[in-house]
N, CA, C and O atoms as a GROMACS GRO file, in nm:
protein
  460
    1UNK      N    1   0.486  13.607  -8.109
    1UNK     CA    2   0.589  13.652  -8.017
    1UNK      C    3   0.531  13.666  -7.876
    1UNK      O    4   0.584  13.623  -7.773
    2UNK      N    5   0.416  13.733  -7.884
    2UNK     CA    6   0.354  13.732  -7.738
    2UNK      C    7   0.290  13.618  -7.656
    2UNK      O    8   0.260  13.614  -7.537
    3UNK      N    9   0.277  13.522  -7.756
    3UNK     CA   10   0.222  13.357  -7.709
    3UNK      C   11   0.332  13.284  -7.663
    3UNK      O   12   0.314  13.201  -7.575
    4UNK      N   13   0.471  13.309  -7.722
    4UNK     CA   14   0.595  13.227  -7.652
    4UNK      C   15   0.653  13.295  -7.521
    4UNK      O   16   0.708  13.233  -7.431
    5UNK      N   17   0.630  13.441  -7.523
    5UNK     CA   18   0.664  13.481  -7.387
    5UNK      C   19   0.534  13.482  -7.298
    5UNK      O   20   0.562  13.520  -7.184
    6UNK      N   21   0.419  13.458  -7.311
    6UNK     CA   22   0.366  13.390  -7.188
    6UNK      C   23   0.364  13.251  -7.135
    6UNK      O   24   0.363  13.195  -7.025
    7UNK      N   25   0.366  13.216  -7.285
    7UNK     CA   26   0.428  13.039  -7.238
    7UNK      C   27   0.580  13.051  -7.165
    7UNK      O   28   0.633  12.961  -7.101
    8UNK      N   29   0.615  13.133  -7.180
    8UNK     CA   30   0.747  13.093  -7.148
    8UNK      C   31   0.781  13.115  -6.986
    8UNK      O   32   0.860  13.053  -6.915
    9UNK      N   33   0.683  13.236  -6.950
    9UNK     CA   34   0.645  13.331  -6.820
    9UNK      C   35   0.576  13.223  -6.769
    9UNK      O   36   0.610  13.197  -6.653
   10UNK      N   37   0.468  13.133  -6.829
   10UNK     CA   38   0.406  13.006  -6.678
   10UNK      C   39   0.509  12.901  -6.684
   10UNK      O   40   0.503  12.833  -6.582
   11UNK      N   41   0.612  12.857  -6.772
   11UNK     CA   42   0.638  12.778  -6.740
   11UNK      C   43   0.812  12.789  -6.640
   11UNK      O   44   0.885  12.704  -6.589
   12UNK      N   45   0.815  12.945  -6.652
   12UNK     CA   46   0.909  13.007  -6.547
   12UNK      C   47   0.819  12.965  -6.412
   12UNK      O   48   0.866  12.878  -6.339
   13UNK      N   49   0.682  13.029  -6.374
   13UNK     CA   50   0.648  13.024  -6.263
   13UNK      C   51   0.590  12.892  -6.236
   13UNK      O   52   0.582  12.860  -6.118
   14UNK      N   53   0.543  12.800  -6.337
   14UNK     CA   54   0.569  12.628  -6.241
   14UNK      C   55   0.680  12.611  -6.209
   14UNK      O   56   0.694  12.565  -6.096
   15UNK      N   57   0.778  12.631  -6.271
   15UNK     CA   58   0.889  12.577  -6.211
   15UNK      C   59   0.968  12.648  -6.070
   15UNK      O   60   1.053  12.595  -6.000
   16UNK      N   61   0.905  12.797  -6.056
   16UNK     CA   62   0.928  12.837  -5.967
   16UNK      C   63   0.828  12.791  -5.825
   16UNK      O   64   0.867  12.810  -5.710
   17UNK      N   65   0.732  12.747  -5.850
   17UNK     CA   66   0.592  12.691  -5.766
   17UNK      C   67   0.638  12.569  -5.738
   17UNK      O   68   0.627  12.529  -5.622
   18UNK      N   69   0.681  12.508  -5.810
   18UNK     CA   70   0.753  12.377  -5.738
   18UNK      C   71   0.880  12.378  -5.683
   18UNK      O   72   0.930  12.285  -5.620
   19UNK      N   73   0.934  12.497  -5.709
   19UNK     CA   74   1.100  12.465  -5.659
   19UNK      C   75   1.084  12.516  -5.497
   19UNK      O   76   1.142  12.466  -5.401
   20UNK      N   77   0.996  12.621  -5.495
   20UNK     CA   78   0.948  12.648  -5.355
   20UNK      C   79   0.830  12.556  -5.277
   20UNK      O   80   0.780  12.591  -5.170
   21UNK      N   81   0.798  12.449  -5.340
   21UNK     CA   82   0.744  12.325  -5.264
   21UNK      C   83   0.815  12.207  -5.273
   21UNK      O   84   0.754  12.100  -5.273
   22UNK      N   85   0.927  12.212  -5.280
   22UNK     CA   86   0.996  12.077  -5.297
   22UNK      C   87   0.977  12.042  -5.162
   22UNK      O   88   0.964  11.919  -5.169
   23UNK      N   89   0.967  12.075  -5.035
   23UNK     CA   90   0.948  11.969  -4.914
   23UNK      C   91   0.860  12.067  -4.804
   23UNK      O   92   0.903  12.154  -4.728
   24UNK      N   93   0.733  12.022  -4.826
   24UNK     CA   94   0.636  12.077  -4.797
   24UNK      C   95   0.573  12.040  -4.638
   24UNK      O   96   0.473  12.082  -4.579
   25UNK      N   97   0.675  11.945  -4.601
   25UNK     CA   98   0.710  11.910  -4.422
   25UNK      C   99   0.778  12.002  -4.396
   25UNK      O  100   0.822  12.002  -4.281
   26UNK      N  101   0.811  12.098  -4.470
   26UNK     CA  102   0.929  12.218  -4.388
   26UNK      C  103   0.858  12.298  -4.327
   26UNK      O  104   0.903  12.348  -4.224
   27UNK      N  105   0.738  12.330  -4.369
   27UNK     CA  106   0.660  12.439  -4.269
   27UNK      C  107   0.582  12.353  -4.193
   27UNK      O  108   0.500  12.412  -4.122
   28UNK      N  109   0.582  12.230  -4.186
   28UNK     CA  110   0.518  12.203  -4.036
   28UNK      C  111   0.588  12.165  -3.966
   28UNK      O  112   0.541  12.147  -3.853
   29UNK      N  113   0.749  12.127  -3.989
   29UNK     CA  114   0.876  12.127  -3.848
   29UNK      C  115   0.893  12.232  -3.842
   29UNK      O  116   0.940  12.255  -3.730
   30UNK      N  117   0.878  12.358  -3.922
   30UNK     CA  118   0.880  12.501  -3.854
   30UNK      C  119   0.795  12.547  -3.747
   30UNK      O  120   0.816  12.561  -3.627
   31UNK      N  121   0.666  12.574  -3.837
   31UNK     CA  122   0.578  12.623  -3.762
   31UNK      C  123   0.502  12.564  -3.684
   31UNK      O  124   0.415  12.634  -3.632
   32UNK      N  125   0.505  12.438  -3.654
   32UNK     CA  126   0.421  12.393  -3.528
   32UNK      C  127   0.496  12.408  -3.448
   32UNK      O  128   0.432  12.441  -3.349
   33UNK      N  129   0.663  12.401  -3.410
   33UNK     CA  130   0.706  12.374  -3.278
   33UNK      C  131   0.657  12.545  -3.227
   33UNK      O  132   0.617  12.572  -3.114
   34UNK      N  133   0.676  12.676  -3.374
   34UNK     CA  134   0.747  12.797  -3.307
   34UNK      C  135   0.590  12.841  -3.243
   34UNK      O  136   0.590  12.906  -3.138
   35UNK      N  137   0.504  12.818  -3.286
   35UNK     CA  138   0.335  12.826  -3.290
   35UNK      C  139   0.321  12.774  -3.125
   35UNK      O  140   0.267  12.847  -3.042
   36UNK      N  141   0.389  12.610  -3.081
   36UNK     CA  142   0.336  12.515  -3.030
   36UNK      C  143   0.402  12.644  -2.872
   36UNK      O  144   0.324  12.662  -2.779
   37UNK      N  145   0.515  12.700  -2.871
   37UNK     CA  146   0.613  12.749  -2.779
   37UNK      C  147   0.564  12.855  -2.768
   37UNK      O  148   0.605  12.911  -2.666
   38UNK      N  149   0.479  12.928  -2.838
   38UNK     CA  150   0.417  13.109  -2.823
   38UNK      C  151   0.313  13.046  -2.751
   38UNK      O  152   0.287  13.109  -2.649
   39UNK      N  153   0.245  12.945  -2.766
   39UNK     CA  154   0.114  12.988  -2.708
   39UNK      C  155   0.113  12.906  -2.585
   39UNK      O  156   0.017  12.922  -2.509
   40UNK      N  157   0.227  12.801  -2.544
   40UNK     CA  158   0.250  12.732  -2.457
   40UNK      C  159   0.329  12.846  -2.338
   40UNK      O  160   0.326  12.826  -2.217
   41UNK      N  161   0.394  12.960  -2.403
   41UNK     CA  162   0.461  13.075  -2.324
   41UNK      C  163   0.329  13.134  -2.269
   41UNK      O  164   0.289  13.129  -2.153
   42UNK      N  165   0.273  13.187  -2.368
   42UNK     CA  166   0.143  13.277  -2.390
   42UNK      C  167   0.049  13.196  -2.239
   42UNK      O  168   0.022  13.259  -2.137
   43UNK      N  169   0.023  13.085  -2.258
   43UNK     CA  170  -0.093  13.011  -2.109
   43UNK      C  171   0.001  12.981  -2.027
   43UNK      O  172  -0.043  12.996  -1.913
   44UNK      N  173   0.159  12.932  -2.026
   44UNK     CA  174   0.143  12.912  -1.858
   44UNK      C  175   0.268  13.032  -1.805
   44UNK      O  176   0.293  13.046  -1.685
   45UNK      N  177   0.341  13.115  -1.917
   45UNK     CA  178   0.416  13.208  -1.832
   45UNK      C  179   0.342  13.351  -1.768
   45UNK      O  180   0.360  13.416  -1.665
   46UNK      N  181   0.260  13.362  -1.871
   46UNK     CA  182   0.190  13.539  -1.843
   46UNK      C  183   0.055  13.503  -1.721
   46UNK      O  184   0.030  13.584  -1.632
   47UNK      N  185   0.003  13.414  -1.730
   47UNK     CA  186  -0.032  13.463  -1.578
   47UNK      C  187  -0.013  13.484  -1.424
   47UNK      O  188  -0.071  13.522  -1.323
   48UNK      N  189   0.140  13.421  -1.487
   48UNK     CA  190   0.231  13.472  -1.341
   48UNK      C  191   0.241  13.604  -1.284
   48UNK      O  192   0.266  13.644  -1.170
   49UNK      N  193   0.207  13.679  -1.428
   49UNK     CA  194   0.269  13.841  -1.392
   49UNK      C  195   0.128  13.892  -1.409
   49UNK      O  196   0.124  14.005  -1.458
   50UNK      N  197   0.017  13.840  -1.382
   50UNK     CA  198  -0.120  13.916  -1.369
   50UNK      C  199  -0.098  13.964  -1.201
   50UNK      O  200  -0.060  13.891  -1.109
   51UNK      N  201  -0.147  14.153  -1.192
   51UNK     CA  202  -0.116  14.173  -1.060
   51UNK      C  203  -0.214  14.132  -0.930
   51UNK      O  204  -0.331  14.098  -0.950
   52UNK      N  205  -0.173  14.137  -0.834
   52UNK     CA  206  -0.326  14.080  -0.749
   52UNK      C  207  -0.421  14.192  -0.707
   52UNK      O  208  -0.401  14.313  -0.701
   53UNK      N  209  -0.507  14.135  -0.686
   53UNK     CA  210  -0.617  14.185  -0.686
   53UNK      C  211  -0.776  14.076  -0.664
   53UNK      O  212  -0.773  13.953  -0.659
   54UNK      N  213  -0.867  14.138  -0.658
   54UNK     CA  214  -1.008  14.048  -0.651
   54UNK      C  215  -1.048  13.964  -0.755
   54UNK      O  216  -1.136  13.880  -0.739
   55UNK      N  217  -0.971  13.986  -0.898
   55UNK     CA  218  -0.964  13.939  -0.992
   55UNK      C  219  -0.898  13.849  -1.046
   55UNK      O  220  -0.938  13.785  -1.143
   56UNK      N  221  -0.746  13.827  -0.966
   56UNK     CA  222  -0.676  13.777  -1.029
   56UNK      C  223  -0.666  13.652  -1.036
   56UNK      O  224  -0.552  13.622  -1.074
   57UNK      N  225  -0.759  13.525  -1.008
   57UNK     CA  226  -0.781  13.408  -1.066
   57UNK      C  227  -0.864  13.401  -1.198
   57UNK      O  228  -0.844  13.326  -1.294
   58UNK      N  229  -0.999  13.533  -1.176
   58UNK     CA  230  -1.056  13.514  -1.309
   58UNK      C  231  -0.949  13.545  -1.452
   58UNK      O  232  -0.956  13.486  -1.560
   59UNK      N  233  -0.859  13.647  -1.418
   59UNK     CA  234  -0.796  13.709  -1.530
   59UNK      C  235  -0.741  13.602  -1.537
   59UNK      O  236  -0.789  13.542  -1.633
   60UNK      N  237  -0.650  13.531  -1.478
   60UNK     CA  238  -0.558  13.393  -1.522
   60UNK      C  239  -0.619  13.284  -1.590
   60UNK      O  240  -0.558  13.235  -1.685
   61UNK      N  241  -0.694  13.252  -1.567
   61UNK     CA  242  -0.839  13.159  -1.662
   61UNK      C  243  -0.825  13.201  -1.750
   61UNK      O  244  -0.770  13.136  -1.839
   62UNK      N  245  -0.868  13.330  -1.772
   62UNK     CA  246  -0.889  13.407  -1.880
   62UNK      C  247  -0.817  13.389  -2.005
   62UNK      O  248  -0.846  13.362  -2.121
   63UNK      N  249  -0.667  13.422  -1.907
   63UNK     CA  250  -0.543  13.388  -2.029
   63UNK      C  251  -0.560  13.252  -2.072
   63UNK      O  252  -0.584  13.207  -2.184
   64UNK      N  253  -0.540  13.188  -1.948
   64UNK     CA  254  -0.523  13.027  -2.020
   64UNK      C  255  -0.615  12.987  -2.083
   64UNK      O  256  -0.589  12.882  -2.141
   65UNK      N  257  -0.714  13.024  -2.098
   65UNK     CA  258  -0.828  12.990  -2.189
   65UNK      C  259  -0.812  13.028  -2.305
   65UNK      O  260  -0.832  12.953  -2.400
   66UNK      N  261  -0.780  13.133  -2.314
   66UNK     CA  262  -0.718  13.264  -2.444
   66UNK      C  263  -0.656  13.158  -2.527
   66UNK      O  264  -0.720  13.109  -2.620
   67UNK      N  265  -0.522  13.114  -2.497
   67UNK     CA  266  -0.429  13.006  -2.498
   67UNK      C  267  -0.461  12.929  -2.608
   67UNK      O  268  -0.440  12.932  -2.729
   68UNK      N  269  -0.564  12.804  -2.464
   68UNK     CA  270  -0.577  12.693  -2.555
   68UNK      C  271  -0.665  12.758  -2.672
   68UNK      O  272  -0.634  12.740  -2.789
   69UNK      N  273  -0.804  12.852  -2.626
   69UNK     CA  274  -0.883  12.825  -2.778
   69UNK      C  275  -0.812  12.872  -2.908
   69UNK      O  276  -0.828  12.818  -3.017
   70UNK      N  277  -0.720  12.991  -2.882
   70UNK     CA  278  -0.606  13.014  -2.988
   70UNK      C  279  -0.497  12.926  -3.088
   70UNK      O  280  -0.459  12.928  -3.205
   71UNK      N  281  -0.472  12.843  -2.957
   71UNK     CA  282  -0.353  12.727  -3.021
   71UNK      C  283  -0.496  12.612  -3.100
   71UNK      O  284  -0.476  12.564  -3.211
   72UNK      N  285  -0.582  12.594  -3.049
   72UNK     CA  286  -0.671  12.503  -3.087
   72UNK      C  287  -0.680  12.498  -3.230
   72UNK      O  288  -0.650  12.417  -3.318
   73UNK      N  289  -0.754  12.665  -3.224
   73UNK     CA  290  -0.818  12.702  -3.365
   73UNK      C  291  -0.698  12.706  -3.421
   73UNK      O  292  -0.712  12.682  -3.541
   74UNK      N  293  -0.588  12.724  -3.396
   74UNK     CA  294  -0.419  12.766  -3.528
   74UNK      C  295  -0.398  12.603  -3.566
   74UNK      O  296  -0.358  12.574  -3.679
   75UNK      N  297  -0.419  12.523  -3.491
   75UNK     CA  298  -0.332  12.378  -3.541
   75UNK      C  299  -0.458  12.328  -3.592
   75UNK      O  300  -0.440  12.243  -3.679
   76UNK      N  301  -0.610  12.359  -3.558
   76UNK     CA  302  -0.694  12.276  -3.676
   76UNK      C  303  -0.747  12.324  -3.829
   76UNK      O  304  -0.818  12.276  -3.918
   77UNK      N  305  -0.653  12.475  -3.801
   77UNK     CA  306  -0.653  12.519  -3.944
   77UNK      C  307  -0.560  12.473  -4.021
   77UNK      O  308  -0.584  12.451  -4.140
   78UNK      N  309  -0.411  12.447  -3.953
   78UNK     CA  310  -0.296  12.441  -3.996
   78UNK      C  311  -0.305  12.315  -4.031
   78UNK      O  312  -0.244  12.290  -4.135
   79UNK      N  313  -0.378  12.197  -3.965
   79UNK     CA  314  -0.348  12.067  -4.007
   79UNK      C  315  -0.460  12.021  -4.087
   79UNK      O  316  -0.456  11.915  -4.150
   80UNK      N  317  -0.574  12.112  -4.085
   80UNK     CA  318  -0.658  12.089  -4.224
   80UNK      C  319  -0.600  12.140  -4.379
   80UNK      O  320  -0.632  12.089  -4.487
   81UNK      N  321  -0.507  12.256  -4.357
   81UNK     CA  322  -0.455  12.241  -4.489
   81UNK      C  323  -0.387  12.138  -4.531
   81UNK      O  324  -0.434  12.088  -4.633
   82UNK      N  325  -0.297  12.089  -4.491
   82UNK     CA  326  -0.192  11.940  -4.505
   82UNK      C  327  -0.251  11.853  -4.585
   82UNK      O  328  -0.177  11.804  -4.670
   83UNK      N  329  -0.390  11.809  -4.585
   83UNK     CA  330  -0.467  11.752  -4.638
   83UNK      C  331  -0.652  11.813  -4.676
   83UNK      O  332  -0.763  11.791  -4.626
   84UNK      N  333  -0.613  11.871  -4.754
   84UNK     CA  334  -0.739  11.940  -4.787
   84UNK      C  335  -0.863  11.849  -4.858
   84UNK      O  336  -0.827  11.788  -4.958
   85UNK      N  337  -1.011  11.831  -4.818
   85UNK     CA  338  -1.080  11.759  -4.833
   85UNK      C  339  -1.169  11.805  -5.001
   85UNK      O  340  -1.218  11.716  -5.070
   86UNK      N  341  -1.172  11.898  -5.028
   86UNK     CA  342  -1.219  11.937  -5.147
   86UNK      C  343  -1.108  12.019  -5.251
   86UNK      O  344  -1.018  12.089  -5.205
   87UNK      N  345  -1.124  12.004  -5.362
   87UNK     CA  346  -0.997  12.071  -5.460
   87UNK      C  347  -1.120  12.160  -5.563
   87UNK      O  348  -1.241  12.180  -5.553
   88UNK      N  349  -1.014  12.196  -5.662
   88UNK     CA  350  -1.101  12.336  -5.753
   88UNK      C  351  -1.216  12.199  -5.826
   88UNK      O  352  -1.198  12.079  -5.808
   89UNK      N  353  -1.324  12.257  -5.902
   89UNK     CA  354  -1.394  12.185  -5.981
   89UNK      C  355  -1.398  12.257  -6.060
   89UNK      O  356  -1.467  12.359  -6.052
   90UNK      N  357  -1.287  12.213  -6.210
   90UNK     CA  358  -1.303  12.244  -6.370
   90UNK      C  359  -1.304  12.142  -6.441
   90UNK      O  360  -1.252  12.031  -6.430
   91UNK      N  361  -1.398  12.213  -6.550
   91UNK     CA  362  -1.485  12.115  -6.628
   91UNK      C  363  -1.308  12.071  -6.740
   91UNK      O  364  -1.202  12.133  -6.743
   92UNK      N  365  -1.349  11.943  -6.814
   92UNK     CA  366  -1.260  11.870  -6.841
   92UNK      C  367  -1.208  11.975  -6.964
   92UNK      O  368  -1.086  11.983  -6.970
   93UNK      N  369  -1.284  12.060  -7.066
   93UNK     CA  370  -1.236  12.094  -7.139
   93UNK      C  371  -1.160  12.232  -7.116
   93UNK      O  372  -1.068  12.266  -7.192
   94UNK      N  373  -1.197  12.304  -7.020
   94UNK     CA  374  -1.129  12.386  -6.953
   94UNK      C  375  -0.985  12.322  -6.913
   94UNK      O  376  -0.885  12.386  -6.948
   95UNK      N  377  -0.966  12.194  -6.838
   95UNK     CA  378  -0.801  12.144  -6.830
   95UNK      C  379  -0.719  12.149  -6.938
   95UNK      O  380  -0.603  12.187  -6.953
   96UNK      N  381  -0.831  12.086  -7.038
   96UNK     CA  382  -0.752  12.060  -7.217
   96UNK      C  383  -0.656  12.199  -7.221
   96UNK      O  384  -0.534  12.209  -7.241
   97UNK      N  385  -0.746  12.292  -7.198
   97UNK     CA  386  -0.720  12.436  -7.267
   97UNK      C  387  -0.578  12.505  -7.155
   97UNK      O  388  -0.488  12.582  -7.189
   98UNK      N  389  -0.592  12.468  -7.073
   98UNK     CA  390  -0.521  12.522  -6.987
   98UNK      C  391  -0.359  12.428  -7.024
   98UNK      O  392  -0.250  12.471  -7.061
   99UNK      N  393  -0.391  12.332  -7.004
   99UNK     CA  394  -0.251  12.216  -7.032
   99UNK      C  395  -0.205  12.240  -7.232
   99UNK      O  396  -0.093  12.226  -7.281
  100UNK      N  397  -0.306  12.270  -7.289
  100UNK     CA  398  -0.237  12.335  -7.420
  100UNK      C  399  -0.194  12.414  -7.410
  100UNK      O  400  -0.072  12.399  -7.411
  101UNK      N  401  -0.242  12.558  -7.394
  101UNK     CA  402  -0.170  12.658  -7.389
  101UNK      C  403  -0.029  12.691  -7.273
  101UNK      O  404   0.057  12.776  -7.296
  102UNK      N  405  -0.032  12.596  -7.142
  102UNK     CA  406   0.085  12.620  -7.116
  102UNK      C  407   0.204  12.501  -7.121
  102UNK      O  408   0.299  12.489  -7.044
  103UNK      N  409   0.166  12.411  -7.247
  103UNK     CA  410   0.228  12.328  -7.279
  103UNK      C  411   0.253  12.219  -7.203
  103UNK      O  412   0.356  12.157  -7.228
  104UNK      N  413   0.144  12.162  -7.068
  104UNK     CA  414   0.156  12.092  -6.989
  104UNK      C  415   0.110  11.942  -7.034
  104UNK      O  416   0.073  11.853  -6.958
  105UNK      N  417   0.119  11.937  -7.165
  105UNK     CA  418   0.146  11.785  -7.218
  105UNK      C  419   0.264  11.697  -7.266
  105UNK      O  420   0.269  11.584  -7.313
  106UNK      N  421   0.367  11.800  -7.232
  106UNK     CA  422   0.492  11.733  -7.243
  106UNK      C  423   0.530  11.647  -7.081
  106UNK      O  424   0.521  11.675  -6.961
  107UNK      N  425   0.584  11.507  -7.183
  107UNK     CA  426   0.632  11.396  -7.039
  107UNK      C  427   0.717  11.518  -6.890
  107UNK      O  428   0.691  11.549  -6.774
  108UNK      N  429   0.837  11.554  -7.010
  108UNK     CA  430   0.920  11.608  -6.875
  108UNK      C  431   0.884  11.735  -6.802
  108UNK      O  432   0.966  11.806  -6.744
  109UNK      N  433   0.669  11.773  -6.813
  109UNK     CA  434   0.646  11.852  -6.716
  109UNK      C  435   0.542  11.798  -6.626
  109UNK      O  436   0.473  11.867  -6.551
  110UNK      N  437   0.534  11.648  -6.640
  110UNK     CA  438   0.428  11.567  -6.554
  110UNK      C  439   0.333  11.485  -6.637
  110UNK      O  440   0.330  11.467  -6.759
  111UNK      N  441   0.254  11.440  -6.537
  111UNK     CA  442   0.197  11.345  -6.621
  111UNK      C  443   0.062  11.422  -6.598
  111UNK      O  444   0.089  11.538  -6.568
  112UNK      N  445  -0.100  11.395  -6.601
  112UNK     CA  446  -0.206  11.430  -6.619
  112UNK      C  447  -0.231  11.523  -6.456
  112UNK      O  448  -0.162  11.512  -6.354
  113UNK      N  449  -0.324  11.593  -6.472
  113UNK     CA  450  -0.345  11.677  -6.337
  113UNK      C  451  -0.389  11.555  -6.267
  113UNK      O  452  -0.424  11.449  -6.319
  114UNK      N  453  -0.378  11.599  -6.089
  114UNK     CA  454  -0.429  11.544  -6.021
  114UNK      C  455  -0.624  11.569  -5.925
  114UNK      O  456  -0.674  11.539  -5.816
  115UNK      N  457  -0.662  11.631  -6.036
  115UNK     CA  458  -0.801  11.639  -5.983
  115UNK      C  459  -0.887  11.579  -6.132
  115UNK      O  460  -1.009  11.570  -6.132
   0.00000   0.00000   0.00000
């Protein structure tokens, strides 16, 4: 009884893991434009309103520098996930065990893992 309701509990949450990745371009037409517009606000509107003073070219650098290295580091994190260069490493009989017990050898839940 307790082996069919955990089978039954992963194969609720694959199907919930995929139903919330069915189009996985949705968070990068989201979040790059809203990302691309904060930090494009962020470097060229706010150092308009830096006050004057003896400083106030260094502080404006400052920001805009702030800016780019911010937006830099967010989109080469963001676009290294998209395509990630290394995946998990499990040994083959560890998959066996995992795809038995949550019944991931049936056709209509895929075909073999992809690593």
């Amino acid at each position: 009884k307790f082996r069919s309701a955990v089978v039954s509990t992963n194969k609720e949450m694959n199907q919930t893991a995929h139903a919330s990745n069915d189009n996985p371009m949705l968070s990068l037409k989201v979040a790059l434009p809203i990302f691309t517009v904060f930090w494009l606000l962020f470097g060229a509107v706010l150092p308009w309103f830096v006050p004057r003073g003896p400083n106030k070219g260094v502080i404006q650098t400052m920001i805009v520098t702030t800016a780019v290295c911010c937006y830099s580091l967010w989109l080469i994190v963001f676009l290294a996930q998209l395509n990630p260069l290394i995946g998990p490493n499990i040994k083959t009989e560890i998959v066996g065990h995992i795809r038995k017990e949550w019944g991931l050898s049936r056709p209509d839940l895929g075909g073999p893992p992809s690593w």
